[in-house]
C-alpha positions in Angstrom: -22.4 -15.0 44.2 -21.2 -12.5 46.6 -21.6 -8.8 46.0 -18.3 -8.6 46.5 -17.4 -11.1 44.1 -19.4 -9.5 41.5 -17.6 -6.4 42.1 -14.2 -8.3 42.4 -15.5 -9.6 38.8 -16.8 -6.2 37.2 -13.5 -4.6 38.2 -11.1 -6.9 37.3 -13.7 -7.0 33.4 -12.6 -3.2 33.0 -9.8 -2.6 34.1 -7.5 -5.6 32.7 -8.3 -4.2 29.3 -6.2 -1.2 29.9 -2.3 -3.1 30.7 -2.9 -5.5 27.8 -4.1 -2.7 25.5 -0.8 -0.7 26.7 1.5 -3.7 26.3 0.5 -4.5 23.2 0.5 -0.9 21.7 4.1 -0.4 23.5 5.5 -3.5 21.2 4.0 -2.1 18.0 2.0 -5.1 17.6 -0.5 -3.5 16.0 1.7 -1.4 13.6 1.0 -1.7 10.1 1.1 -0.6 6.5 -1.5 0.6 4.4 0.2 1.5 1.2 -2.3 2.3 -1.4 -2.5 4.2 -4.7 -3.8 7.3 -4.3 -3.6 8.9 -8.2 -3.0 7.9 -11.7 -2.5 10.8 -14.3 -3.5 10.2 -17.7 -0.8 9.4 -20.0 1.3 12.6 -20.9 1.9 13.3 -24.7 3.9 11.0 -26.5 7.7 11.5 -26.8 10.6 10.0 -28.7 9.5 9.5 -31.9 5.7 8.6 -30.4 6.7 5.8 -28.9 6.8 6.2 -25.4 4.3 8.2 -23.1 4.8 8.9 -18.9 2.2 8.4 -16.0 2.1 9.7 -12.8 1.6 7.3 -10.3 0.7 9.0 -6.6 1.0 6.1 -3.4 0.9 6.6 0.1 1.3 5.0 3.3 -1.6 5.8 5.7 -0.6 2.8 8.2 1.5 3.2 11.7 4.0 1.6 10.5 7.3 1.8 7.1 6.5 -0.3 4.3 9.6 -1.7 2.9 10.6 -2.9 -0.7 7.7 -0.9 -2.0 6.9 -1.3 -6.0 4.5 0.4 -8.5 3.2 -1.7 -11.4 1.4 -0.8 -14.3 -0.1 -3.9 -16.4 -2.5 -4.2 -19.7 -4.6 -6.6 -20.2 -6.4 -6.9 -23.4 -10.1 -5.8 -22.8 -11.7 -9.5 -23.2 -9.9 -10.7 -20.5 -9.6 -10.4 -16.5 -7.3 -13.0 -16.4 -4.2 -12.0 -14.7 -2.4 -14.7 -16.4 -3.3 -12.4 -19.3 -1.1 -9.4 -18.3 1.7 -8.1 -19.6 3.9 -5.7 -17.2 4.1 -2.2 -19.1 6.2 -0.7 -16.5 7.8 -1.2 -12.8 9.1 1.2 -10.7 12.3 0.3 -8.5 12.0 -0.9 -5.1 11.5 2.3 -2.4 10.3 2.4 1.5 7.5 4.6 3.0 7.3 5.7 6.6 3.9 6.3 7.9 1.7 9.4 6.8 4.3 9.6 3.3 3.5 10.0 -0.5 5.1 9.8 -3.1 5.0 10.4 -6.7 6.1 8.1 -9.3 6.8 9.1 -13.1 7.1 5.5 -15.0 7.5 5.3 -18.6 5.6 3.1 -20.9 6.2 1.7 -24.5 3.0 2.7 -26.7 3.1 -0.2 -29.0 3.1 -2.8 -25.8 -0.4 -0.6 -24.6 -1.9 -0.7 -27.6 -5.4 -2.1 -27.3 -5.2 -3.1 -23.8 -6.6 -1.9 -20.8 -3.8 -0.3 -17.9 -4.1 -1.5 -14.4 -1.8 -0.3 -11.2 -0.9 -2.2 -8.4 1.2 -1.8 -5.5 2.9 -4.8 -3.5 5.3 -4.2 -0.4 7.6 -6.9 0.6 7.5 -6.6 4.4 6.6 -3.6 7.3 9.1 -2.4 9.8 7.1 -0.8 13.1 7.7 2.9 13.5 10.0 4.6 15.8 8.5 5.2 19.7 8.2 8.6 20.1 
């Protein structure tokens, strides 16, 4: 090969990167969600005749982009088991949206006599991600 060809080749290796990086970033095809659970209080004192209790669930959304149709779960599962068919749903917050960089904090109730003698798990699902705004 030519020295110029190898030059043609060494340029054209660097500095293609740079419109298909831009292109791809300008379409927000790289914008996502990271929702995650960030905090869960311990269960507050019981209330109504003992027989419910309240955690604090803290989620946020570290990605570039909103998560949409958002939801909080808290499960037991009996301590034998790590079968998810095992799980009973204790508590489900409604459906919310987080923009990038947000938090929130969600108080769910729970039902003491469903808890009893299982072990409480949290998850967090989101049904779809919408990319941010340009700036």
């Amino acid at each position: 090969m030519s020295p110029e060809t190898i030059l043609a080749v060494l340029v054209t290796a660097v500095i293609a990167p740079v419109p298909i990086s831009w292109a791809v970033n300008s379409n927000h095809m790289l914008d996502t969600a990271s929702v995650s659970v960030i905090h869960v209080s311990s269960p507050s004192s019981p209330y109504v005749d003992n027989t419910y209790s309240d955690i604090e669930v803290s989620v946020d959304n570290q990605g570039s982009a909103t998560a949409e149709g958002c939801l909080v779960r808290l499960q037991g599962f009996p301590p034998s088991s790590e079968d998810p068919a095992d799980a009973v749903t204790l508590a489900e917050s409604e459906r919310f949206d987080l923009a990038p960089q947000e938090g929130r904090v969600l108080t769910m109730s729970i039902y003491l006599s469903d808890a009893d003698g299982k072990e409480v798990g949290v998850g967090t699902g989101c049904e779809k991600t919408r990319p941010s705004k340009a700036t």
